[in-house]
C-alpha positions in Angstrom: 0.0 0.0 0.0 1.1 3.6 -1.2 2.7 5.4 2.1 3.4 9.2 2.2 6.7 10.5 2.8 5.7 12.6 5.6 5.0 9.1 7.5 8.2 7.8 7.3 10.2 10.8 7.9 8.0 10.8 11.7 9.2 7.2 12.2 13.0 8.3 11.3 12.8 11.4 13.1 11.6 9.1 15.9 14.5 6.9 15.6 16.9 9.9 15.3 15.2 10.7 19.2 16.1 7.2 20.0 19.7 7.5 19.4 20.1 10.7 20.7 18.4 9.7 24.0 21.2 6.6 24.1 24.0 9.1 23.0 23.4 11.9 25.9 24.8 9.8 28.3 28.4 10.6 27.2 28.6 14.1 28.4 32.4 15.2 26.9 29.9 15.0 23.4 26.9 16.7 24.4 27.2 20.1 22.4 28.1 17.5 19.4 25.1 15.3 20.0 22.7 18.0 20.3 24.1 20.1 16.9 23.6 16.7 15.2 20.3 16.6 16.5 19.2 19.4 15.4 20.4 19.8 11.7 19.6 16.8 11.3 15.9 17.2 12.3 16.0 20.9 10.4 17.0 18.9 7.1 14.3 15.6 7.6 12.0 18.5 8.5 12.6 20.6 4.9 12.0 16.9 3.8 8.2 16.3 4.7 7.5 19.6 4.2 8.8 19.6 0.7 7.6 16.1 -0.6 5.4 15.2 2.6 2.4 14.3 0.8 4.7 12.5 -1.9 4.6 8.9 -2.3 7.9 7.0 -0.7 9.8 5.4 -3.4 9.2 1.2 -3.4 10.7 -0.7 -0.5 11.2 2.5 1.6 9.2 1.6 3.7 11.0 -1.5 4.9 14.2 0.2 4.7 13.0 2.9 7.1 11.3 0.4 9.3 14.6 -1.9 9.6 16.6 0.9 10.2 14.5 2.5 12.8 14.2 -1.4 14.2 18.3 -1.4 14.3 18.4 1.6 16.0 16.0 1.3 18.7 18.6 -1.8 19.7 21.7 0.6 19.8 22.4 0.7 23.8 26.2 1.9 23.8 26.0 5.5 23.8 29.5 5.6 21.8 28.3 3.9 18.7 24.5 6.1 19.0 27.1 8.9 18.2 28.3 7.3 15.5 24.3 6.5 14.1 23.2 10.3 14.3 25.5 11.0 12.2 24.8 7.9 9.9 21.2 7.1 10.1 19.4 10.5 8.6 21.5 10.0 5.8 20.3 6.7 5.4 17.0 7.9 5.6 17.5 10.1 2.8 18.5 7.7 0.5 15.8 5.2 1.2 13.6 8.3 0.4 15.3 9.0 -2.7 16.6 12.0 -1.7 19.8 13.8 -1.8 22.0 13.7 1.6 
């Protein structure tokens, strides 16, 4: 069934909380984990606006999901660093989009 790009950049912008919740508890990256946070959410943001009511390309879907899933099992704080960083461009590309 056709989904609208605007749903699946709420579930990815709800993974990116995820990780940032598991990456705050490093506190020597804080300033760094909250910029990522918020460009990142600035640029998935421009995203649904833009194309929200678009449909999502074929299979994003289950990309988004799975990644969203891999996330959600992240619990070292080091390597939830590592996915902010990662995962929205991920989600970009599974959207078609340009990172």
């Amino acid at each position: 069934m056709p989904i609208p790009v605007a749903i699946l950049v709420e579930r990815a912008l709800a993974g990116l909380d995820v990780l940032a919740a598991t990456a705050e508890a490093v506190d020597d990256e804080w300033q760094y984990v909250t910029d990522l946070g918020t460009v990142w959410r600035a640029r998935l943001g421009a995203l649904k606006e833009a194309r929200g009511a678009e449909t999502a390309p074929d299979g994003a879907e289950a990309a988004l999901d799975a990644l969203v899933a891999e996330a959600g099992r992240i619990e070292d704080p080091h390597r939830a660093i590592d996915w902010l960083s990662t995962f929205p461009q991920v989600t970009l590309a599974a959207l078609g989009e340009a990172s």
